[in-house]
C-alpha positions in Angstrom: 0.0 0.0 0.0 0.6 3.9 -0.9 1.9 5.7 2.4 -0.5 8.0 4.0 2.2 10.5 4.0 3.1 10.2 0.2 0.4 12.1 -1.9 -0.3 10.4 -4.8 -3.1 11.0 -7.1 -4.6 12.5 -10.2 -4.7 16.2 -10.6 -7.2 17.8 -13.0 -5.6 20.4 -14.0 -5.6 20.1 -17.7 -6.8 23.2 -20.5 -10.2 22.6 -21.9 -13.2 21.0 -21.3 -13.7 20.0 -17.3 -14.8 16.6 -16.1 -18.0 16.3 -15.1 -18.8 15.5 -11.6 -20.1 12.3 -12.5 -17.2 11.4 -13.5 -15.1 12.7 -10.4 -16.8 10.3 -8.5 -16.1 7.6 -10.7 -12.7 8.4 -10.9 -12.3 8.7 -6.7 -13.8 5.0 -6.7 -11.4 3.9 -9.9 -8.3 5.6 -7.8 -9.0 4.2 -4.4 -9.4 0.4 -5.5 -6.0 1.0 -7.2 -4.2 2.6 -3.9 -4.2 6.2 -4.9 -5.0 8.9 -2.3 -5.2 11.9 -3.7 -6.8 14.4 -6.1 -6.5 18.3 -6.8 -9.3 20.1 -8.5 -8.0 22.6 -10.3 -9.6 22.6 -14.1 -8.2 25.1 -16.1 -11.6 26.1 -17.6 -13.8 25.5 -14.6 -15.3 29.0 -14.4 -14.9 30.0 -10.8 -11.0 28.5 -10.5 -9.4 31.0 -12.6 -11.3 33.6 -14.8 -13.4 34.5 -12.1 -11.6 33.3 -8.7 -13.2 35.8 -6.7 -16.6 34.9 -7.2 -18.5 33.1 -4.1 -20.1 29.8 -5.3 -23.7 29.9 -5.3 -26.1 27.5 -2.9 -26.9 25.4 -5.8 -22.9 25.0 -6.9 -22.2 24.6 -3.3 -24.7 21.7 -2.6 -22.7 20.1 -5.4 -19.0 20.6 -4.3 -19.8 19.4 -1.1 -21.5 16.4 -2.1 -18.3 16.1 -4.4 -15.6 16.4 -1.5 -17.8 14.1 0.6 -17.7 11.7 -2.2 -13.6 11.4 -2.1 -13.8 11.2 1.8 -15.9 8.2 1.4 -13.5 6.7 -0.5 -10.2 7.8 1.6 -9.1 10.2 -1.4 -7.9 13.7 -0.1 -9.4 16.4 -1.9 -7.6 18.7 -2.5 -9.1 22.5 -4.0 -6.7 24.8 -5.9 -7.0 28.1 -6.8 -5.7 30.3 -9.8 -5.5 33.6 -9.1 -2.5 34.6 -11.0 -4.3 36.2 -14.1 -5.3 39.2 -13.0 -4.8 39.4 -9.1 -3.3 42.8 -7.2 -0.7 41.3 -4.5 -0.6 44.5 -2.8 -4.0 45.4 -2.9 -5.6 44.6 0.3 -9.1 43.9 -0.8 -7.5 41.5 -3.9 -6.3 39.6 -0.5 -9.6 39.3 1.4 -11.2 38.2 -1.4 -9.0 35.1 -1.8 -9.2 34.2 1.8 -13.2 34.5 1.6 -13.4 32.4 -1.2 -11.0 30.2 0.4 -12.9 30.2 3.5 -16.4 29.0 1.5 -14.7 26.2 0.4 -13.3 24.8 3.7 -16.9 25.0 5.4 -17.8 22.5 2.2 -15.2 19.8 4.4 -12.2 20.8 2.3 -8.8 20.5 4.5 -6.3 20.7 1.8 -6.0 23.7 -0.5 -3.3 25.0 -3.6 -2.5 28.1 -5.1 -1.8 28.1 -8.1 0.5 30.4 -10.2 1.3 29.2 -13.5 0.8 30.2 -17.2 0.8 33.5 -15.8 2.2 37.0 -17.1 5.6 37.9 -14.7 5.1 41.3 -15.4 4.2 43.1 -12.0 1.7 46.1 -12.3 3.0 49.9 -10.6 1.6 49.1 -7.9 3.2 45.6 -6.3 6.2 47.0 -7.9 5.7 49.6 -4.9 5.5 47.4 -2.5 7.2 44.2 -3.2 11.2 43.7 -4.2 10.2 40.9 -6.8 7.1 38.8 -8.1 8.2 35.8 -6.2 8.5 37.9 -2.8 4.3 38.9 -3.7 3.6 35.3 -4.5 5.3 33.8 -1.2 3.7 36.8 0.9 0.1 35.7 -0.5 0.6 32.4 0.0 2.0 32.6 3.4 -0.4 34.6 4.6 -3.6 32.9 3.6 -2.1 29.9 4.6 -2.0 31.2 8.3 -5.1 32.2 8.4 -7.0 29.0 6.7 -5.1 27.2 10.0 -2.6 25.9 8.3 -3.9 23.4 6.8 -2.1 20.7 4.2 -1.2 23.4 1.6 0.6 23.2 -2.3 2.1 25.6 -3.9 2.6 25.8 -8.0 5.5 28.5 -8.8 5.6 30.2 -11.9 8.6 28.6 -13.0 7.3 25.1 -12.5 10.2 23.7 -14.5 13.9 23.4 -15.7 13.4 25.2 -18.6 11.5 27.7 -17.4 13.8 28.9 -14.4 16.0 31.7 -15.4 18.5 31.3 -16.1 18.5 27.7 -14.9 17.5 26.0 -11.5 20.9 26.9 -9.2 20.9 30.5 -10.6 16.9 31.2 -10.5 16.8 34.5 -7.8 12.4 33.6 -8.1 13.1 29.9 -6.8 15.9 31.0 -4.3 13.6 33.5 -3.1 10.6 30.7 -2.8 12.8 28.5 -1.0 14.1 31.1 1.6 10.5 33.0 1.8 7.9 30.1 1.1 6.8 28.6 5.1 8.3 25.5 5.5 5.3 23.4 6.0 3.8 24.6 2.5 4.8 21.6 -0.5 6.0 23.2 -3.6 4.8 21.6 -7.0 7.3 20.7 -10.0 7.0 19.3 -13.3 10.6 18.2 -13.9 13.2 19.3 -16.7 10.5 20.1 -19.3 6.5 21.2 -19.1 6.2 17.2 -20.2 8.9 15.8 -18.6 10.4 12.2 -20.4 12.7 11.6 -17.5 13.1 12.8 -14.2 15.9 11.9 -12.9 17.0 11.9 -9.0 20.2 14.3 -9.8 17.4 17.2 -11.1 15.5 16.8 -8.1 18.5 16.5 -5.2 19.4 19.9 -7.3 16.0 21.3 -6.8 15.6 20.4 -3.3 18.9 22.6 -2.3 17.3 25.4 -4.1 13.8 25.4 -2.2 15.0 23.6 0.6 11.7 21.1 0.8 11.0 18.1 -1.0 8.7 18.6 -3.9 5.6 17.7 -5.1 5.2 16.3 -8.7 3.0 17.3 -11.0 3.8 15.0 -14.0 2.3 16.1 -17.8 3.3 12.7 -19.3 0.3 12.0 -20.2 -1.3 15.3 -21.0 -2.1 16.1 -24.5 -3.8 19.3 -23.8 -1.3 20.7 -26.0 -1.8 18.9 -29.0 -5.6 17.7 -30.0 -4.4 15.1 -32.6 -2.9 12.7 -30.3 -4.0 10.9 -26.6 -1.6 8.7 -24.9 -1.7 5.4 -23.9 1.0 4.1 -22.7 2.7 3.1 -19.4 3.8 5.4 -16.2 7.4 5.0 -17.4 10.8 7.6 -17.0 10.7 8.0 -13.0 12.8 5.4 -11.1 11.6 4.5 -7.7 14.3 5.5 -6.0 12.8 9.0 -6.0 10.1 8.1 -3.6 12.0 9.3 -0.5 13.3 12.3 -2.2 9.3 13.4 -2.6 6.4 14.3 -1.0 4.0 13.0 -3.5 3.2 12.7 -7.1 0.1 14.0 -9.2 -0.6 13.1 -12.7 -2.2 15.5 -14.8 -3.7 13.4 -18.0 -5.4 13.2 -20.6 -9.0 15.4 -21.3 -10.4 12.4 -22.3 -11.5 10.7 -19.0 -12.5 6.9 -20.3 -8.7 7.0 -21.7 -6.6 7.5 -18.7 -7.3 3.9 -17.2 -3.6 3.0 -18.0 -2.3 6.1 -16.3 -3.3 5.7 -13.3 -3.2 1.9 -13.0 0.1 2.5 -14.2 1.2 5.2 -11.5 -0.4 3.2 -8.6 1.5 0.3 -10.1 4.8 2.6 -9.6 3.5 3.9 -5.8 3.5 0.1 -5.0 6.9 -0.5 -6.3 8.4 2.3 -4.7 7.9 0.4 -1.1 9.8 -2.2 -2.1 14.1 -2.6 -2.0 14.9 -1.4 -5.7 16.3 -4.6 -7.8 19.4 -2.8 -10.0 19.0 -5.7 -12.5 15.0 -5.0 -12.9 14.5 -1.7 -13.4 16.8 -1.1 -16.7 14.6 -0.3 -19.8 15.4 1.5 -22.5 13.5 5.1 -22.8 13.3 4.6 -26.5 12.9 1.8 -29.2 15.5 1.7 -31.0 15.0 3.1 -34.8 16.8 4.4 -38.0 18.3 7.7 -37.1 16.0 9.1 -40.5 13.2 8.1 -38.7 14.5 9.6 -35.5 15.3 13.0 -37.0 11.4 12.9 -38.4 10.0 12.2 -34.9 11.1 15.5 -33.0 9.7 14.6 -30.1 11.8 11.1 -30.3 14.7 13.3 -28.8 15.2 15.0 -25.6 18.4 17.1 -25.4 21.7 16.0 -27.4 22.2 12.3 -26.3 20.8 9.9 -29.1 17.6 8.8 -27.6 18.2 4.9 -28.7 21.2 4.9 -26.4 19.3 5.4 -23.2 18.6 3.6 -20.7 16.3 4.6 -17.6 16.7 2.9 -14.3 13.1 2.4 -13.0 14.0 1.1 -9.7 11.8 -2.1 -8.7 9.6 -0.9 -11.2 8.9 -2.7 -14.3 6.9 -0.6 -17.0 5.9 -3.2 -19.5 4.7 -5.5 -17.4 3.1 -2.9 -15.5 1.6 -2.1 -19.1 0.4 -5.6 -19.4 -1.4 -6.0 -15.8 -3.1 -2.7 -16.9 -4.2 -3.7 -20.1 -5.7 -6.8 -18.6 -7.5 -5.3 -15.7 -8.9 -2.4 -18.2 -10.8 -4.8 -20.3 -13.5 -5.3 -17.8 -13.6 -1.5 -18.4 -13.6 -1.8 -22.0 -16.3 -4.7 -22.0 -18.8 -2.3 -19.5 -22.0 -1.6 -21.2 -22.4 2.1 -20.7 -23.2 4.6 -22.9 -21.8 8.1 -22.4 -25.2 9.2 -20.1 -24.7 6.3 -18.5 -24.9 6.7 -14.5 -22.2 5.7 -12.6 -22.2 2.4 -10.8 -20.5 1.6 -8.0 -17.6 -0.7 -7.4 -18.6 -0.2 -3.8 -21.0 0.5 -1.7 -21.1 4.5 0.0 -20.5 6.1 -2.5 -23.1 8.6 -4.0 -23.8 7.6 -7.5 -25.8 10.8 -8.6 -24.4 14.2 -8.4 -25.5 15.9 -10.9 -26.8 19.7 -11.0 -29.5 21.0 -13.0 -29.6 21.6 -16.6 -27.3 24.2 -17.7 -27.7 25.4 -21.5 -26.2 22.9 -24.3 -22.6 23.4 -24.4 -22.0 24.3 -28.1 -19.0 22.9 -30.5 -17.3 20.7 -28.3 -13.9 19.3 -29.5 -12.0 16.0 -28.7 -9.9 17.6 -26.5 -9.7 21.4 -26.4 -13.4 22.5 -25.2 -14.9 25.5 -27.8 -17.6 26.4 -25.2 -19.6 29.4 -23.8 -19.6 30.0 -20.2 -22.9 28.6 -17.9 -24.5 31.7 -16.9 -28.2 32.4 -16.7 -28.5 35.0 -19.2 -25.5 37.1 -21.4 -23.2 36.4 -23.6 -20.3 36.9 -21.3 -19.4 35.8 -17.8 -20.6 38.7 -15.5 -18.2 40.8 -13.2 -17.3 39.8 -9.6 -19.8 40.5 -7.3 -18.2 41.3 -4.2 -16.9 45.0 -3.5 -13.5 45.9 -5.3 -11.3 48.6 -6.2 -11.2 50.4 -9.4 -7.9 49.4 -10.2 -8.9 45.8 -10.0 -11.7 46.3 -12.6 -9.7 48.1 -14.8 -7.1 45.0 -14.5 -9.8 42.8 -15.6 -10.6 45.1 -18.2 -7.2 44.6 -20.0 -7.1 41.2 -19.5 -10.2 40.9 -21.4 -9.1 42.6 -24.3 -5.6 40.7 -24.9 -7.7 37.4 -24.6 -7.7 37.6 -28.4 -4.1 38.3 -29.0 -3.5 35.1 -26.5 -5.8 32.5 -28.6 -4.6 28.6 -28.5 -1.3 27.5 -30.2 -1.4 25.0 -32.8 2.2 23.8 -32.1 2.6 20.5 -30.4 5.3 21.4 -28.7 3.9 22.1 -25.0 7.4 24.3 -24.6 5.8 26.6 -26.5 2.1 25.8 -26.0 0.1 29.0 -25.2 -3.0 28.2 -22.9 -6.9 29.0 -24.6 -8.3 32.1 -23.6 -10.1 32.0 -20.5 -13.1 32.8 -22.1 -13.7 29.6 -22.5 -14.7 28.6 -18.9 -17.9 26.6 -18.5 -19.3 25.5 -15.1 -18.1 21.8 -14.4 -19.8 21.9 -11.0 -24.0 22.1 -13.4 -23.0 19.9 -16.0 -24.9 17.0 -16.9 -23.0 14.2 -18.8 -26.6 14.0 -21.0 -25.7 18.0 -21.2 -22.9 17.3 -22.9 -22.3 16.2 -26.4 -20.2 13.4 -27.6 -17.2 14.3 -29.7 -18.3 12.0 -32.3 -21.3 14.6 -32.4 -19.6 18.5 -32.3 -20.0 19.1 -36.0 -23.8 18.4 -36.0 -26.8 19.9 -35.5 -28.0 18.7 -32.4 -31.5 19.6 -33.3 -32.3 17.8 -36.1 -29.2 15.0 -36.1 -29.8 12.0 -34.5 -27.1 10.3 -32.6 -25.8 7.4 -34.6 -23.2 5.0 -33.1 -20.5 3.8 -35.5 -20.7 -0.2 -36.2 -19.1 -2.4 -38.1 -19.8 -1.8 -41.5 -20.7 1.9 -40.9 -18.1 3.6 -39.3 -19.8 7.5 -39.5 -19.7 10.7 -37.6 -23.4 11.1 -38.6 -26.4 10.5 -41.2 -25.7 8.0 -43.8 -25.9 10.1 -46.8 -23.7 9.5 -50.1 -21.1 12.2 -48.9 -20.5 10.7 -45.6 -20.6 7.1 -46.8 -17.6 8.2 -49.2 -15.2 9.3 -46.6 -16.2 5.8 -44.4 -15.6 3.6 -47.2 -11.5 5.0 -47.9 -10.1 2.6 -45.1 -11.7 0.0 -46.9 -10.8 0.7 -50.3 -7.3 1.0 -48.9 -7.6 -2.5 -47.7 -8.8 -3.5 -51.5 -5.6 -2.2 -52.8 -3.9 -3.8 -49.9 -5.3 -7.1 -50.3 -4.2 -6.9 -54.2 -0.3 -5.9 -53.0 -0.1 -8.6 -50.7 -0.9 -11.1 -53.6 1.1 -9.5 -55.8 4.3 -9.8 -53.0 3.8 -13.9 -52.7 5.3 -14.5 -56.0 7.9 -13.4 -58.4 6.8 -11.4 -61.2 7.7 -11.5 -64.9 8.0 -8.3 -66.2 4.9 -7.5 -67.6 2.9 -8.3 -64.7 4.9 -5.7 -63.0 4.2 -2.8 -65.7 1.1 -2.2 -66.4 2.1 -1.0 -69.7 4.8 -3.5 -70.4 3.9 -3.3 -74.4 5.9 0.2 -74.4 8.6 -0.2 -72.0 11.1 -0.4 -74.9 10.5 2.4 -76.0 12.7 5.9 -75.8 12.5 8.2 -72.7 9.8 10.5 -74.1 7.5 7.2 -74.9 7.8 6.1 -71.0 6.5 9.5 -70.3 3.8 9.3 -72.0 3.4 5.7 -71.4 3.3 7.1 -67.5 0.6 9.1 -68.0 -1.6 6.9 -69.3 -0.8 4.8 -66.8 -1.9 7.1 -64.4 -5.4 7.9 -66.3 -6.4 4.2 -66.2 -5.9 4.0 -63.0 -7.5 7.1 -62.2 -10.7 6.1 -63.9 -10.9 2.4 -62.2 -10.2 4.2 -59.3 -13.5 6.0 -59.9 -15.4 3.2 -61.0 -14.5 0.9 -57.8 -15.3 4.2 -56.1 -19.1 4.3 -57.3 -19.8 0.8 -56.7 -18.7 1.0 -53.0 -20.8 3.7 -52.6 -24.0 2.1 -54.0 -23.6 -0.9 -52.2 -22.4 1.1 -49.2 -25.6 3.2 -49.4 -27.9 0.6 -48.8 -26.0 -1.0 -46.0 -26.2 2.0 -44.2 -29.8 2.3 -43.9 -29.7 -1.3 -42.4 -26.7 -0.1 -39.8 -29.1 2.6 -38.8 -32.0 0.3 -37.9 -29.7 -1.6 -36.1 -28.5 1.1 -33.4 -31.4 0.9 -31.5 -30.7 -2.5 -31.0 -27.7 -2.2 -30.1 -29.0 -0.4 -26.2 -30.4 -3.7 -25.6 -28.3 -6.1 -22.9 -28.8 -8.6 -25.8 -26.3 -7.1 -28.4 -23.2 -8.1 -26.0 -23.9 -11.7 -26.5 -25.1 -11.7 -29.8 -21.7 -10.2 -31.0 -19.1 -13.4 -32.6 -16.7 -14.3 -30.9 -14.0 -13.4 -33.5 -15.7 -9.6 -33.8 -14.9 -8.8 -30.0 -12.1 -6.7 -29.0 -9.1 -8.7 -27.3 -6.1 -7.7 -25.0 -3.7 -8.1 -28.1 -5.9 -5.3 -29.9 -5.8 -3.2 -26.9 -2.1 -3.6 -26.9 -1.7 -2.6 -30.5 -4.0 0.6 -30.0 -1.8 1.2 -26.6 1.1 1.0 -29.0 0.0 3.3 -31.9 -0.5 5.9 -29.1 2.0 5.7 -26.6 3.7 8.3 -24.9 4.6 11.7 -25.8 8.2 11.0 -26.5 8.4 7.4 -27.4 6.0 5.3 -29.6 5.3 1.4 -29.0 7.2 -1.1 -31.5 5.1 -1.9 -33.7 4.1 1.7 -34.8 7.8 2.4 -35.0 7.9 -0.6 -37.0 5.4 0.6 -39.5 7.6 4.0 -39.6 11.0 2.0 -40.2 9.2 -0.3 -43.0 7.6 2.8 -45.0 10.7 4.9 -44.4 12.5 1.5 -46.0 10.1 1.1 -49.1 10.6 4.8 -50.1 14.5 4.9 -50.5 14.3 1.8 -51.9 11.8 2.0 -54.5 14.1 2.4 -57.4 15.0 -1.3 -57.2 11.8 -2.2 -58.2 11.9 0.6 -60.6 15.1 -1.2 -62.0 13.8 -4.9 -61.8 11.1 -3.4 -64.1 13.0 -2.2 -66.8 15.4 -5.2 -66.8 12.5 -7.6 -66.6 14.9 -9.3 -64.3 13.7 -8.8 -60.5 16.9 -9.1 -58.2 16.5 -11.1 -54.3 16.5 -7.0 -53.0 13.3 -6.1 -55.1 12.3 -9.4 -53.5 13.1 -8.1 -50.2 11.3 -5.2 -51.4 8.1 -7.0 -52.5 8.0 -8.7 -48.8 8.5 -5.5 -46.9 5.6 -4.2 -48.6 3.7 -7.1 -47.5 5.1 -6.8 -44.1 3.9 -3.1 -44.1 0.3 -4.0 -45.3 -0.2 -7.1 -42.8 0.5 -4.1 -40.1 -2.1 -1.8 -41.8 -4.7 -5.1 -41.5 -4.1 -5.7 -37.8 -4.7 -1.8 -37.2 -8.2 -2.6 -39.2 -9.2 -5.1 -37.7 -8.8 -3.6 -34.6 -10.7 -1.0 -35.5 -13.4 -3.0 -36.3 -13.7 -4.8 -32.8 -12.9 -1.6 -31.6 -17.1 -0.3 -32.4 -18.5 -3.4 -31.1 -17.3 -3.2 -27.6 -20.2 -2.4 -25.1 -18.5 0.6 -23.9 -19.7 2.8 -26.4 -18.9 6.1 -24.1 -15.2 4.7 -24.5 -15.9 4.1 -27.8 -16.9 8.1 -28.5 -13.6 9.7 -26.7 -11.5 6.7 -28.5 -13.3 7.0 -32.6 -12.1 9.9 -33.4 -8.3 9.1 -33.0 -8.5 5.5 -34.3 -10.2 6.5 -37.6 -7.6 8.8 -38.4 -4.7 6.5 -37.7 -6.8 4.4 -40.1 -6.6 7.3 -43.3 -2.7 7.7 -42.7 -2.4 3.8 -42.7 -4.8 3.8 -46.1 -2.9 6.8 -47.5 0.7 4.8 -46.9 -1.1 1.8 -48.6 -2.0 3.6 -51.6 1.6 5.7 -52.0 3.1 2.1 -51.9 1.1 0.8 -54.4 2.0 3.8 -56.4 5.7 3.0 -56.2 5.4 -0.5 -57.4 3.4 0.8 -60.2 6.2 3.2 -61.1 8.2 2.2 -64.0 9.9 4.8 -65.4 13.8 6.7 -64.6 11.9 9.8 -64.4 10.5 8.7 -61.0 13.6 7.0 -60.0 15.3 10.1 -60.4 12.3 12.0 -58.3 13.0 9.8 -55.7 16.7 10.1 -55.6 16.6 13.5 -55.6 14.3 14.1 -52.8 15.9 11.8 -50.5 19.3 13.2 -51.3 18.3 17.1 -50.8 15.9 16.2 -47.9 17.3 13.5 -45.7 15.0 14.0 -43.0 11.7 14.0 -45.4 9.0 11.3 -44.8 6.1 10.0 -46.5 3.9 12.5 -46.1 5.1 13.5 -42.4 4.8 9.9 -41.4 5.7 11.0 -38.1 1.9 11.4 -37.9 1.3 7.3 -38.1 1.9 6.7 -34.7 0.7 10.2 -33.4 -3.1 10.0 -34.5 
């Protein structure tokens, strides 16, 4: 078991759209049957924690926080509430103070005993006047903090600095004045929270954190991004608690994970970090913990993978000691205890059920308004207010200057806006315009992901199946787009044939008649090559979507059936989802800095079959194939048996009975599917290729761009 002592838990603390509390008290029942103890509320969006700190909650909101801290007593989690009152707050100003203490003070008569403040993402520009009145930001931040922390009692009490990280201390962690200052200023007795070397750390090593600890002379709490993908919408991750030995338990006063948006995803990530906890209490093994923090891969395929690297040490030569820890098999006791998860009927309004008894099952507030455009994984939302299009002022009494403040925060919330960069260095938090409610929201209030393009009027909710994998209505636009992983697989099926046997040469030109001709004929001979296939293309094209018309209207009488308890055990064997598929979608979407085997294998066999497509380009012409356009031909198999396993997957992937899994999980899936269907077809394209010209094209881009991909295949394993 988890020491008492040790805080270790989830913190929500991630950009975009909040959890609902539903689901916070399923995930204080998930967490406590796995050992975890702790939990910080502290949602980025969530109105009343940042945008509008000062605001009291209402009687309605507070009925539901308390239920909600109640909730994580009954299942021995600490809860622990955080506030963010960086943005806009007035250290000096005396009022500014009281209102944080106020606020702070609602919340403990709710049964809260632990509390953060929180001061990241913040500007560190000081207005006139703190500048008056305090020698630097971090002396107005420690005198804040101190002081509310005395007068909640002292109570258990975090801390989040402003430079929360290696790379954001300046100029590094020794030399930081703002950290010395935290650690000389900052009451002993308060924990100080730290994310490692980077904003998503890979690895953090005991050596960074011995050096931290001199600086602000405490042990610190982690809060670990390594499964965050607020940053970057295209990807979720998967994978395994992994880069943090064991031996930094006693160097530590607890651990939080922060991960991803997507709460039915984040099963492995905490099973994962309980599975570490557990470890951590037990004499570290120097032979055990050894793993390598990155499969080894060509260093092409490394260069295209940015995030493959951390600093200047080749990331295939790595190794990261674990401790008593074991990550992969951690992985695989995870995997196997999430698919009674995975095999839960529930549907995304589904009420919470109880792995135990005491636990309040319902507590949700009334119906706020629809929450508009919803995305995967950044929330595009409106505020929950009762009327207005913007989230009112604070009510309680303050000083011009503090309105005018807000005032000019407001207006620079359009030069902020989100960054599109994946890189969470330089990932720029959404405007806070964008906080909703999370304490009113209904899970039925909500719409599923699968549903944020639609009209929610007039669009009925159609779950993907088998043979109708759709956002929405079956029409012949929609069916179209569903069909392309499928006719990918057509054009697979016909290279795998094609790679089981040598070929003379005119079954491998398509145009074999002309091939002896001069240069200029080949051209031409190309492009007629390329028309034919362009119009069977089309023709193959029509027929799937005729036939593909009609079998949507039968999918679509068939979701209503699928509600009923029967569907489960009516579904064939061989059509539900198994712990080797989870494995493979756990390995497409790993971890921020690493990706599992088999995608990097994907990425090392397409990386291959692009350099080395002018030996089939050659066998052509000499009508003579040699063992390497052999090797060739088998690759390409290789690649498309990997691009079948990834589909059928996805096709046990919409029958499980989880279908609110199901919705967070689609989107991601489907588009691994089109990358894999695109990288079919350009291989296809290469063994069609027959002329110099193209041998030529490809020689010349690999030789001026070593570092270029197939289409940024980078993207296969990312989602």
């Amino acid at each position: 078991m988890i020491s008492s002592s040790f805080m270790c838990g989830v913190v929500e603390g991630f950009y975009g759209r909040p959890w609902t509390p539903d689901q916070r008290v399923e995930l204080f029942d998930l967490i406590s049957s796995l050992g975890l103890n702790a939990y910080i509320y502290a949602p980025k969006d969530d109105l009343k924690h940042r945008a509008y700190w000062r605001e009291l909650y209402s009687v309605e909101e507070a009925e539901h926080l308390t239920t909600l801290i109640q909730s994580a007593k009954e299942n021995n989690v600490m809860f622990v509430y955080a506030l963010s009152p960086g943005l806009d707050i007035t250290f000096s100003n005396s009022k500014e103070v009281t209102c944080l203490k106020r606020k702070l003070e609602q919340v403990k008569q709710f049964g809260v005993d632990a509390f953060a403040l929180l001061f990241d993402d913040i500007d560190t520009d000081m207005c006139v006047a703190d500048k008056e009145v305090f020698q630097s930001f971090a002396h107005a931040q420690v005198s804040i903090t101190n002081e509310v922390f005395q007068h909640l009692g002292q109570p258990k009490f975090l801390f989040c600095p402003t430079e929360y990280c290696a790379t954001r201390a300046v100029p590094n962690v020794k030399s930081s004045e703002y950290l010395t200052t935290i650690g000389k200023k900052l009451l002993p007795d308060i924990d100080f929270m730290w994310t490692g070397p980077k904003v998503v750390s890979k690895v953090i090593s005991l050596e960074s954190i011995k050096e931290l600890s001199d600086v602000i002379k405490r042990k610190p709490v982690i809060w670990d991004n390594i499964h965050a993908n607020d940053y970057d919408q295209k990807r979720i991750f998967l994978g395994p608690y992994k880069g943090r030995s064991t031996t930094l338990f006693p160097y530590l006063n607890g651990i939080f994970t922060n991960p991803n948006c997507e709460f039915e995803v984040n099963f492995i990530a905490f099973h994962t970090l309980a599975g570490w906890a557990k470890a951590s209490d037990t004499p570290a093994d120097p032979k055990k913990g050894m793993q390598s923090s990155s499969l080894p891969c060509s260093p092409a395929i490394s260069a295209d993978i940015k995030l493959e690297q951390e600093g200047d040490i080749d990331s295939s030569q790595r190794l990261t000691d674990h401790g008593n820890y074991d990550p992969n098999k951690a992985l695989v006791q995870a995997i196997s205890d999430w698919m009674e998860e995975v095999m839960d009927s529930k549907t995304a309004s589904s009420k919470f059920r109880r792995r135990k008894t005491g636990v309040p099952a319902n507590i949700l507030g009334t119906n706020p308004p629809p929450l508009p455009g919803i995305n995967t994984c950044m929330a595009t939302t409106t505020p929950t207010m009762s009327e207005g299009d913007t989230a009112p002022l604070p009510t309680l009494p303050l000083a011009e200057e503090i309105r005018k403040n807000k005032e000019a925060f407001d207006n620079l919330v359009d030069l902020v806006g989100a960054n599109s960069s994946a890189d969470p260095e330089t990932f720029r938090p959404p405007p806070a315009i964008n906080a909703v409610n999370s304490l009113l929201a209904k899970a039925e209030d909500i719409l599923e992901p699968m549903e944020c393009n639609g009209n929610i009027q007039s669009v009925a909710p159609v779950v993907p199946t088998k043979s109708c994998s759709m956002v929405q209505s079956c029409t012949s636009t929609t069916t179209t787009d569903s069909k392309i992983g499928e006719m990918a697989m057509q054009i697979d099926d016909s290279l795998g044939k094609d790679s089981q046997s040598p070929k003379t040469e005119s079954e491998l030109s398509p145009a074999s008649a002309a091939d002896s001709s001069s240069e200029s004929a080949q051209d031409t001979e190309m492009q007629i090559d390329t028309t034919a296939d362009a119009e069977s293309d089309k023709a193959e094209t029509s027929d799937i979507v005729s036939s593909e018309t009609s079998t949507c209207s039968k999918d679509a009488d068939k979701v209503q059936d699928e509600d009923n308890p029967a569907f489960t055990t009516a579904l064939k064997t061989n059509e539900m989802l198994t712990k080797e598929d989870v494995m493979l979608l756990v390995e497409l979407f790993y971890l921020p800095y690493e990706h599992g085997p088999r995608a990097v294998a994907m990425l090392e066999e397409v990386h291959w079959l692009k350099i080395n497509a002018y030996i089939v380009c050659e066998a052509k012409q000499t009508g003579n194939p040699s063992h390497k356009a052999m090797e060739w031909r088998e690759r390409a198999a290789k690649f498309v048996s990997y691009a079948k396993q990834v589909h059928g997957m996805m096709t046990r992937l919409l029958n499980i009975p989880n279908r609110s899994m199901l919705y967070y999980l689609y989107p991601y899936i489907w588009d691994m599917e089109g990358v894999l269907s695109l990288l079919a077809s350009f291989i296809k394209w290469l063994e069609g290729v027959t002329t110099r010209k193209c041998q030529r094209l490809i020689l010349q881009t690999t030789t001026s761009n070593p570092q270029c991909s197939v289409y940024n295949t980078s993207i296969l394993a990312q989602g």
